[in-house]
C-alpha positions as CSV (number, residue, x, y, z in Angstrom):
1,X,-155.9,64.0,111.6
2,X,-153.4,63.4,114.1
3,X,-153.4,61.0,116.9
4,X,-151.2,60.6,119.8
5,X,-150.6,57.3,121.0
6,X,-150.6,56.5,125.0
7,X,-148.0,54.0,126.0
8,X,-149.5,51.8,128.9
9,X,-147.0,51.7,131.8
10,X,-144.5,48.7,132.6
11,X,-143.1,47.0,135.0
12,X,-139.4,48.3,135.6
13,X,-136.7,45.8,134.6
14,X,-134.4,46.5,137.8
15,X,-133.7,43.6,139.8
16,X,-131.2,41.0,139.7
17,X,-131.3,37.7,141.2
18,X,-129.6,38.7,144.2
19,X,-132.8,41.1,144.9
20,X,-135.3,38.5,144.2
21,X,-133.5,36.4,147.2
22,X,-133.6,38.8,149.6
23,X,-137.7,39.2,148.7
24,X,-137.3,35.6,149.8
25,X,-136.0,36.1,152.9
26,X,-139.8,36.7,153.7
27,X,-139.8,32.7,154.0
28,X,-138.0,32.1,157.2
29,X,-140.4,35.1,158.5
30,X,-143.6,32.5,157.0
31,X,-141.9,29.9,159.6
32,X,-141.5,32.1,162.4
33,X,-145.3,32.8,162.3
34,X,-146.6,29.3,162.2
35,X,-143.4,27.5,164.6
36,X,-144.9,27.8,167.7
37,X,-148.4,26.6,166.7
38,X,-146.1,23.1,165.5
39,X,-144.0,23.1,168.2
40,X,-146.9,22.9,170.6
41,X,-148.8,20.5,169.3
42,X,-146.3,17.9,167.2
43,X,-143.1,18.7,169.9
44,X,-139.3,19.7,168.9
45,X,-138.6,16.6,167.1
46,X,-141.8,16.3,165.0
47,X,-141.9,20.1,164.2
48,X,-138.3,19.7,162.8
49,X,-139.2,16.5,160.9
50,X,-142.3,18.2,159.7
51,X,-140.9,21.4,158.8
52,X,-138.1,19.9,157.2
53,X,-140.2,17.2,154.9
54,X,-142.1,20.2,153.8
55,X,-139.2,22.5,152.6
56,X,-138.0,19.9,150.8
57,X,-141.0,19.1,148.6
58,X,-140.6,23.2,148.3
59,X,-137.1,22.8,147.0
60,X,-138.0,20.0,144.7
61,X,-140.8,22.6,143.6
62,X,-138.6,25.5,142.7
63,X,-136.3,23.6,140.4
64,X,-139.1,22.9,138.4
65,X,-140.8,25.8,138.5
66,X,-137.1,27.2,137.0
67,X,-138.5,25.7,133.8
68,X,-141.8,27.3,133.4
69,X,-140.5,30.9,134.6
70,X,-138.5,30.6,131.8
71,X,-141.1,29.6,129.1
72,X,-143.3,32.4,129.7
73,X,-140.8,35.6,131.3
74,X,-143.3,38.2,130.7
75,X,-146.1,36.7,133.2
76,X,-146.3,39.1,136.1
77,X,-148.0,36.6,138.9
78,X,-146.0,33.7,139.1
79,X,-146.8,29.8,139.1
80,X,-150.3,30.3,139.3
81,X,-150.3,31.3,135.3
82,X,-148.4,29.1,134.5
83,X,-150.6,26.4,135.6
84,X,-153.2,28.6,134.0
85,X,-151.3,28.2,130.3
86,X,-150.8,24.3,131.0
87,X,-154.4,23.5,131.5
88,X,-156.3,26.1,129.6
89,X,-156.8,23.7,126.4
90,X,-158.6,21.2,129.1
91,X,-160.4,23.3,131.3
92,X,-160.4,27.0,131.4
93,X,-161.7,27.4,135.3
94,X,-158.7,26.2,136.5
95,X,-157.2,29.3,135.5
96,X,-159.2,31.7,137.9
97,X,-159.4,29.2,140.2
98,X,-155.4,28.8,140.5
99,X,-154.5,32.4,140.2
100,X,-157.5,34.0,142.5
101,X,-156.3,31.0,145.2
102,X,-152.8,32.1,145.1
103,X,-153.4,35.6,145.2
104,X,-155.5,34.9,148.1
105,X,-153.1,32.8,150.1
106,X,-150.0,35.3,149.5
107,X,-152.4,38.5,150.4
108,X,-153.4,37.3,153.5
109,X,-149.9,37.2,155.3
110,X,-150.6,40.6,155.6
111,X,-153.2,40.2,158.3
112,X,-151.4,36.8,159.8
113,X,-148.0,38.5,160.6
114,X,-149.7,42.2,161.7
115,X,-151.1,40.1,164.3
116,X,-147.7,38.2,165.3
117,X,-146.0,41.4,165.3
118,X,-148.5,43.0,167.3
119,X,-149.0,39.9,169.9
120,X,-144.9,40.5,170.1
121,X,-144.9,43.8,171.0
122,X,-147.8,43.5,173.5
123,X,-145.6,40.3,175.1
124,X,-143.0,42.4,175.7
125,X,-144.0,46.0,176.3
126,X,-147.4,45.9,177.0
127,X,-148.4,42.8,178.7
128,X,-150.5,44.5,181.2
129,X,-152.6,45.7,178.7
130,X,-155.5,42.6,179.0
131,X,-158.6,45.7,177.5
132,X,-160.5,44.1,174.3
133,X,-163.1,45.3,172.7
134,X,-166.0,42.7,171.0
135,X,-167.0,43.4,167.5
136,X,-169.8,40.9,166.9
137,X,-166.5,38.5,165.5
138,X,-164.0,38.7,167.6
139,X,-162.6,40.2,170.4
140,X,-160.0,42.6,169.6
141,X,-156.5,43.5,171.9
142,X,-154.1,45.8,170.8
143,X,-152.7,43.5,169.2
144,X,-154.8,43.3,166.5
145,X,-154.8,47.1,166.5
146,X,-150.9,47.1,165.7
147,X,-151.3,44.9,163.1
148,X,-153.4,47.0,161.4
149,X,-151.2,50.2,161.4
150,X,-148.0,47.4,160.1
151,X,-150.0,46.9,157.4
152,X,-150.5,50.3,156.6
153,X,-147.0,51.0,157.0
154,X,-146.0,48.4,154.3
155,X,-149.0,49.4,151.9
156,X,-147.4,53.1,152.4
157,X,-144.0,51.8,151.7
158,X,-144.4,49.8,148.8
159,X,-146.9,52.5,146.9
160,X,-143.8,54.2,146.3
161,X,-142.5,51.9,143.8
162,X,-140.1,48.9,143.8
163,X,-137.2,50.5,145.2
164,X,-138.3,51.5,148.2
165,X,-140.1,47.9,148.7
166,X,-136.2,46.2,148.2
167,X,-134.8,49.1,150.6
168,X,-137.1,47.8,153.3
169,X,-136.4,44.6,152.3
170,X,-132.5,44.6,152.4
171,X,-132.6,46.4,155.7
172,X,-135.4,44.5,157.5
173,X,-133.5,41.0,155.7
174,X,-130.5,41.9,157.6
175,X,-132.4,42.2,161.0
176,X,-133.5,38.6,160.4
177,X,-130.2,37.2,160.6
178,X,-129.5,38.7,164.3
179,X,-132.7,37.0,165.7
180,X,-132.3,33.6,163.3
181,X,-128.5,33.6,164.7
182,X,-129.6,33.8,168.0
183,X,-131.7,30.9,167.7
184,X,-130.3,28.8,165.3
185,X,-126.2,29.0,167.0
186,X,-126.3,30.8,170.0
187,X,-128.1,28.3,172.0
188,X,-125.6,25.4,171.8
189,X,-122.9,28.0,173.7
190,X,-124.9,29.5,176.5
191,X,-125.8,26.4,177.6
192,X,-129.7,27.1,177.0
193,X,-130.3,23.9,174.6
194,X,-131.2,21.1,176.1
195,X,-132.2,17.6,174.5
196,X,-134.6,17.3,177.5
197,X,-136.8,20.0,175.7
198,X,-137.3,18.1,172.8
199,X,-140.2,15.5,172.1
200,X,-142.0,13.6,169.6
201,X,-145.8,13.8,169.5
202,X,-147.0,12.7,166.0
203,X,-149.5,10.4,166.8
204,X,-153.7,9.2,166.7
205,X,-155.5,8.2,164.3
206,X,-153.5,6.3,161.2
207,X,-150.7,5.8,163.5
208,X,-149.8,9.3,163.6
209,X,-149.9,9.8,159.6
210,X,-153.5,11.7,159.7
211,X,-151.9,14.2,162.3
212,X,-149.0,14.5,159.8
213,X,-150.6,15.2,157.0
214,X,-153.2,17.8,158.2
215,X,-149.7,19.9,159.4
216,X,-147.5,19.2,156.2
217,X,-150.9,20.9,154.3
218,X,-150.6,23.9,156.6
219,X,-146.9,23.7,156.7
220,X,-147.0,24.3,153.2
221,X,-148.4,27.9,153.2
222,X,-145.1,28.9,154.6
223,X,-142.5,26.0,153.1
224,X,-144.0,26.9,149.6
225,X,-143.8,30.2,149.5
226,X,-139.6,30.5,148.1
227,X,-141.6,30.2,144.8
228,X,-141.8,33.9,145.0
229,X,-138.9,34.8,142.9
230,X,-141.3,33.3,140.0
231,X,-143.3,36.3,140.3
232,X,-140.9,38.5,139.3
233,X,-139.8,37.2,136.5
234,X,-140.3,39.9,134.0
235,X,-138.9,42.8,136.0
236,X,-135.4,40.9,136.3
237,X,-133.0,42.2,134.2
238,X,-131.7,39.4,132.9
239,X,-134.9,36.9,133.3
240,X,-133.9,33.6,132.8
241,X,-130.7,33.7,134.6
242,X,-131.7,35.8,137.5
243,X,-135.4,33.9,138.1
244,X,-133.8,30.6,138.1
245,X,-130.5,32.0,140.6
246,X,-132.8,33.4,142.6
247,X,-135.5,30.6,142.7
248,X,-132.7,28.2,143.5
249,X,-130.7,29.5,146.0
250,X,-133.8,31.1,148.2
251,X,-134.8,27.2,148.0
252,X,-131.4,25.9,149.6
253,X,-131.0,28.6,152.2
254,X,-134.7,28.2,153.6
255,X,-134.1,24.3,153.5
256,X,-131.5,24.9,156.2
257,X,-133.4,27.6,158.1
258,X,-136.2,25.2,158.3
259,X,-134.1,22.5,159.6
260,X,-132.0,24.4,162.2
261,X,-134.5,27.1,163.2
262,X,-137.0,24.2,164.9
263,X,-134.5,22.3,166.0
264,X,-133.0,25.6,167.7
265,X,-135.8,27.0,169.8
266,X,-137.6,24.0,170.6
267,X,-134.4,22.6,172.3
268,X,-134.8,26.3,174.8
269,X,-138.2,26.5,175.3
270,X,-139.8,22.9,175.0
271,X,-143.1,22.4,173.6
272,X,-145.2,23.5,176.5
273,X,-144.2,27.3,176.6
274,X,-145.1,27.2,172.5
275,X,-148.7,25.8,173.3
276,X,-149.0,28.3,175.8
277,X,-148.1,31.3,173.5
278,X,-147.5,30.3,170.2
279,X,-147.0,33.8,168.8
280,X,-145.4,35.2,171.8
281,X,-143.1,32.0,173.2
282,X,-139.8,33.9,171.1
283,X,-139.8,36.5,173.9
284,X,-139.0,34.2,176.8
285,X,-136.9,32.1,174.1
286,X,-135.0,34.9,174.4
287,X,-134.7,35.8,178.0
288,X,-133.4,32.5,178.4
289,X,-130.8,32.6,175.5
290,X,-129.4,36.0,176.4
291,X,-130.0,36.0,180.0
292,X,-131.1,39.6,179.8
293,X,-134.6,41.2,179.8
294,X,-133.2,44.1,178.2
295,X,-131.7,41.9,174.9
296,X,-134.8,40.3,174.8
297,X,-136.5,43.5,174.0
298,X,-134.1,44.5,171.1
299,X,-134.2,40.6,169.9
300,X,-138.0,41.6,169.4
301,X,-137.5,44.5,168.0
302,X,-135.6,42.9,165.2
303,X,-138.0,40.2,164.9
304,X,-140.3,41.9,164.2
305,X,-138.9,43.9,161.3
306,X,-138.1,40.1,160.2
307,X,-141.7,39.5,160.0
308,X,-141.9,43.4,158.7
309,X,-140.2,41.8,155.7
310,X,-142.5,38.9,155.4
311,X,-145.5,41.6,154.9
312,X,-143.7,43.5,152.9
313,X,-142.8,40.4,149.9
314,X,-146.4,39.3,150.3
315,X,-147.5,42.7,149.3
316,X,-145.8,43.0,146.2
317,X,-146.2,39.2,145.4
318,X,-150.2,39.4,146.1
319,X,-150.6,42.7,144.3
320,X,-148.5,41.4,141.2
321,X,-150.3,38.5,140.9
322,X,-153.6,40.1,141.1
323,X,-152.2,42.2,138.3
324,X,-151.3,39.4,136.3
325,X,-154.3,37.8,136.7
326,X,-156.5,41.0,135.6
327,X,-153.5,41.3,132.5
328,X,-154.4,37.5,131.3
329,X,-157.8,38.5,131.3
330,X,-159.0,36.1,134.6
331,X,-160.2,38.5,136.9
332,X,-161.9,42.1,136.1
333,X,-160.1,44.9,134.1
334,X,-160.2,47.3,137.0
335,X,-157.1,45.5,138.3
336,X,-154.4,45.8,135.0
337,X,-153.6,49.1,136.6
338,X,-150.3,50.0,137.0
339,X,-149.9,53.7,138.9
340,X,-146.8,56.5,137.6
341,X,-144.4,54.0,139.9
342,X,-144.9,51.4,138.1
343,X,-146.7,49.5,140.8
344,X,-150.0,47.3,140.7
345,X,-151.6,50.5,143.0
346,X,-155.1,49.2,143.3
347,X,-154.0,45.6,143.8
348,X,-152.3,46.7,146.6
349,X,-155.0,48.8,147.8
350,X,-157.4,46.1,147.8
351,X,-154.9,43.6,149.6
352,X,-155.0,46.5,152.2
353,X,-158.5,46.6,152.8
354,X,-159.3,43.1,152.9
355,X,-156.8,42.2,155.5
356,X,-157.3,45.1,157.5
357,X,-161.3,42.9,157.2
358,X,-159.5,39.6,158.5
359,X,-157.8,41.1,161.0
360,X,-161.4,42.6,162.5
361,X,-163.5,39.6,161.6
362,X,-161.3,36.5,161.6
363,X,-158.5,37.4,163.9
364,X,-156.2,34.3,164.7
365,X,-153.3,33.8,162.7
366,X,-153.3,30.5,161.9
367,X,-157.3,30.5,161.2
368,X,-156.6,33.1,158.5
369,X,-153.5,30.4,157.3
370,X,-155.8,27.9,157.1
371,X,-158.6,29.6,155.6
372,X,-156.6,31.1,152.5
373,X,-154.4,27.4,152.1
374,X,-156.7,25.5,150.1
375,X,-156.3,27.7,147.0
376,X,-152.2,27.8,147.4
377,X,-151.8,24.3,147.5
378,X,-154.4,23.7,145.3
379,X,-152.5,26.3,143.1
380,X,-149.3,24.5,143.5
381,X,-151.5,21.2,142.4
382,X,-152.2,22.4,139.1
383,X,-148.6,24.3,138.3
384,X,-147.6,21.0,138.7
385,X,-149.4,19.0,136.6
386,X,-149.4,22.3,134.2
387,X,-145.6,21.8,134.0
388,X,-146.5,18.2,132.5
389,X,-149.3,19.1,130.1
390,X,-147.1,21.8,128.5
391,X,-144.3,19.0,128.3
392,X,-147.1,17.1,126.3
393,X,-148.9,19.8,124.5
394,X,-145.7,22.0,123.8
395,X,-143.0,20.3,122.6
396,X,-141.2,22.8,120.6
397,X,-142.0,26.1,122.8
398,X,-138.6,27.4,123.8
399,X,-137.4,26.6,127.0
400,X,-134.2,28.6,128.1
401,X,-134.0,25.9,131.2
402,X,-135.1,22.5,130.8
403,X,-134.7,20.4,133.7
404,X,-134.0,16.5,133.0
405,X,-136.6,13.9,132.1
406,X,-135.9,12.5,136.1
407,X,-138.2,15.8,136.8
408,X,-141.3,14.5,134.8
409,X,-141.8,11.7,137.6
410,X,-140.8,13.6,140.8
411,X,-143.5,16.5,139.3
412,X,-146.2,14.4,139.6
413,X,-145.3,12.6,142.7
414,X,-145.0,16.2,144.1
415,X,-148.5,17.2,142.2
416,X,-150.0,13.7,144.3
417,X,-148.6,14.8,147.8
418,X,-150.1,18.1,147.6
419,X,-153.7,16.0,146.8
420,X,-153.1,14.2,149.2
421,X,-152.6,17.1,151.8
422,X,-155.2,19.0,150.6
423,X,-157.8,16.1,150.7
424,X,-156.8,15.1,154.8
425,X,-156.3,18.8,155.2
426,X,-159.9,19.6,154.5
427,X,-160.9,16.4,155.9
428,X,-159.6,17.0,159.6
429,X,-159.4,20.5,160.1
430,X,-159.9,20.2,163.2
431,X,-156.7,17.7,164.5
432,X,-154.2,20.8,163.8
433,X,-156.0,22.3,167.0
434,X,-156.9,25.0,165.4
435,X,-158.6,24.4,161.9
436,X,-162.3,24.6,161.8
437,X,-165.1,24.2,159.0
438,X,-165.7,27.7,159.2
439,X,-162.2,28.4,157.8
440,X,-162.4,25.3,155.3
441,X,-165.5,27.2,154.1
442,X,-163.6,30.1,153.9
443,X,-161.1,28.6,151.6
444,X,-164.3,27.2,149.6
445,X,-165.8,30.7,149.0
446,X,-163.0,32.0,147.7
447,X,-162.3,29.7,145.1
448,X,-166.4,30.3,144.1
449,X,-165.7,33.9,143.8
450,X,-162.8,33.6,141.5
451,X,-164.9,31.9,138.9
452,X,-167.5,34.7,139.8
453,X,-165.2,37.6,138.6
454,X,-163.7,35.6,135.7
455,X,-167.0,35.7,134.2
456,X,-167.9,39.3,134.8
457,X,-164.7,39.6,133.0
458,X,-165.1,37.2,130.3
459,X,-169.1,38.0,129.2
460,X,-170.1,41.4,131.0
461,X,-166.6,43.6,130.4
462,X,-164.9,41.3,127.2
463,X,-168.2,40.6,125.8
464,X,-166.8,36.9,124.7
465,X,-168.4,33.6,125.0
466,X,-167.7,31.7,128.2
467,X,-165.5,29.0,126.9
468,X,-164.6,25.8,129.2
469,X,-161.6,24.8,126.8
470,X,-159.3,27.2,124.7
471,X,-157.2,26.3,122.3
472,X,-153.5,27.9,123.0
473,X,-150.7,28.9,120.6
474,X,-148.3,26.0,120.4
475,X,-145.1,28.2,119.8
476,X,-144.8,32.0,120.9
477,X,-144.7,34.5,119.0
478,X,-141.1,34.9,118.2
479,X,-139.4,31.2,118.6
480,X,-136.0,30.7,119.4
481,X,-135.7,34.4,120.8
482,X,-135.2,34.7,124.9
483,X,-136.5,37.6,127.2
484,X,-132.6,38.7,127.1
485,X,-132.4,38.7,123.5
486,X,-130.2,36.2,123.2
487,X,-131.3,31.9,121.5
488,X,-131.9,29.8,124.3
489,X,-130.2,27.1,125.8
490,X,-131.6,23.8,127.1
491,X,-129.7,23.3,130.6
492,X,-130.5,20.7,133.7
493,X,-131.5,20.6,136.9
């Protein structure tokens, strides 16, 4: 009897490192979103500082995360699995845990920068427009309303397959540059930068350090996020080359945004007209740059699309990780779906719906940052430490880029930090000015129901015994042979 034999779709090999650094570009956008919260609260000098410190640890992040791309280049998802393959043999809930928390975190820019888009466009077009309308959770503006149909543009566009997602990206990445120009260079001509704008408020409790440490834990929702390229990895054509380009150079250039781009607009506006607006503050910014009211309104046009580009990277990276985690058998089945454009279709679907539910029932932007942070950094926690088990645990497993033995040290120093942030995060939610428990618990929930679906998928749809401890293969299956075909090299960093 014959049988025909369905091949399950893949994930297109297409994109070289140069594509996965545009998808970064999404990272200044992550800054743009959350400056003016910083700036109003910590002042010009302490956002830069802040900003700056946090970036850095990000930096420090992606050269090692070079490493574990490499090790596994088939993982659709990102760092989040490979924390999951470093501490499976010790505790299998950290797997669920890590991914489901990432996933989570990257979804919901969707709902964070629909909101800062829509505030924008209300600022400068429709600022008579003061109408809301109560839902039992919050009160809605239109706004929130233009958020909504931004993320139902970008679910449209990225439906269609990965080239249409990088065609939005290259053109809305090359909008970014007019607006981070403006801000970053232009001031220091026109006269509009002034040293008088800039102040330093870190201080309270611990001499300042508690206020520090709850914003270098939020500040690392959007520093982090240059890991990005990771989750790429097996649809680069060349995969060890072009993750670990990619990865690095994303890192560098955001450093520099993250410096400058504080620095920049805190020097025109000061801190009080970020307090006052902290989503909205880049229109006056600038007025005052360009003299012009007219400029201003095609500066936010283009800053917008900027922040168009941030949604659209966090759709693909949220949907492919929630595909990834559904592939490794972490979350239920449903979700290893890839549709005829080789696109994680429902993943994307479900990112869709749920933010279109934060936008209704949640609302502020950085409540919904805070509420999905605890499972990133908590994510980032465990690729860390991951990165040293499988040092430990898997010597000889082929490693196409090996960073130095200097890296060992710095990882866990870097796995500490992000404790440590997390810990006084959760701790004083309330000292960023706009945490709360209701979003800690939030963050808490999540995480529960990640261990929820990962045993509906392990006992009710696998029908395997709930393990807490697996043992994993200690070399893969064909050693000494790279994603690109060729033997792998052990290089630096």
């Amino acid at each position: 009897m014959a049988t025909a034999a369905i091949e399950e779709p893949q994930l297109l090999k297409s994109l070289r490192w140069y594509d996965g650094f545009v998808i970064a570009l999404a990272n200044p956008g992550f800054l743009i979103g959350s400056l003016g919260f910083s700036i109003g609260v910590l002042g010009g000098w302490g956002a830069m500082l802040l900003w700056g410190i946090s970036m850095f640890l990000g930096v420090l992040q992606n050269w090692i995360y070079a490493e574990t791309a490499s090790m596994f280049p088939q993982k659709s998802g990102g760092i989040a699995l490979y924390a999951n393959e470093g501490w499976k043999r010790y505790f299998t809930l950290v797997g669920p845990v890590a991914t489901f928390g990432y996933w989570f975190a990257w979804s919901t820019v969707l709902s964070i920068f629909g909101i800062v888009v829509g505030s924008l466009i209300q600022t400068q077009w429709f600022s008579k427009s003061t109408w809301t309308l109560w839902d039992g959770s919050v009160h809605l503006t239109l706004a929130h309303f233009i958020g909504i149909a931004a993320i139902l543009l970008v679910w449209g566009a990225n439906m269609r397959g990965i080239r249409p997602t990088l065609w939005m990206g290259y053109v809305t990445g090359a909008l970014l540059m007019v607006p981070l120009t403006v801000f970053i260079i232009v001031p220091y001509f026109t006269g509009s930068w002034s040293s008088g704008n800039m102040h330093l408020t870190i201080t309270g409790p611990w001499g300042g350090w508690q206020l520090a440490l709850v914003w270098l834990y939020i500040m690392g929702w959007s520093a982090y996020g240059v890991e990005t390229c990771a989750a790429f990895a097996p649809e680069y054509k060349d995969t060890q080359r072009d993750t670990n380009i990619a990865l690095k150079t994303s890192a560098l250039f955001s450093l520099v945004v993250y410096l400058l781009l504080p620095l920049g607009i805190s020097g025109v506006t000061g801190s009080a007209a970020a307090a006052a607006n902290p989503t909205g503050f880049y229109v006056g910014a600038f007025e005052k740059i360009t003299g012009s009211t007219a400029v201003s309104g095609l500066m936010v046009i283009l800053l917008c699309a900027s922040l168009i580009l941030s949604m659209n990277t966090a759709t693909a990276d949220g949907s492919r990780a929630l595909y990834g985690i559904a592939k490794e058998g972490l979350t239920i089945k449903q979700l290893h779906f890839l549709s005829k454009h080789h696109v994680p279709s429902r993943a994307m679907t479900l990112d869709m719906v749920m933010n279109i539910g934060l936008i209704l029932f949640v609302g502020s932007t950085l409540s919904i940052l805070v509420a999905g942070n605890l499972g990133y950094i908590a994510a980032h926690v465990f690729a860390l430490t991951g990165f040293l088990l499988l040092r430990k645990d898997r010597p000889g497993w082929p490693r196409p880029i090996k960073v130095s033995a200097i890296w060992l040290p710095i990882a866990g120093f870097l796995a500490l930090a992000n404790l440590v942030f997390i810990v006084v995060g959760n701790m004083y939610p309330e000292v960023s000015g706009y945490g709360s428990l209701k979003t800690t618990l939030i963050g808490v929930a999540v995480l529960c129901i990640s261990i929820i679906m990962y045993v509906i998928r392990r006992v009710v749809q696998d029908r395997q015994p709930l393990r807490l401890r697996e043992e994993p293969e200690l070399l893969p299956a064909e050693v000494g042979v790279g994603a690109s075909g060729a033997v792998p090299t052990s290089g630096t960093g």
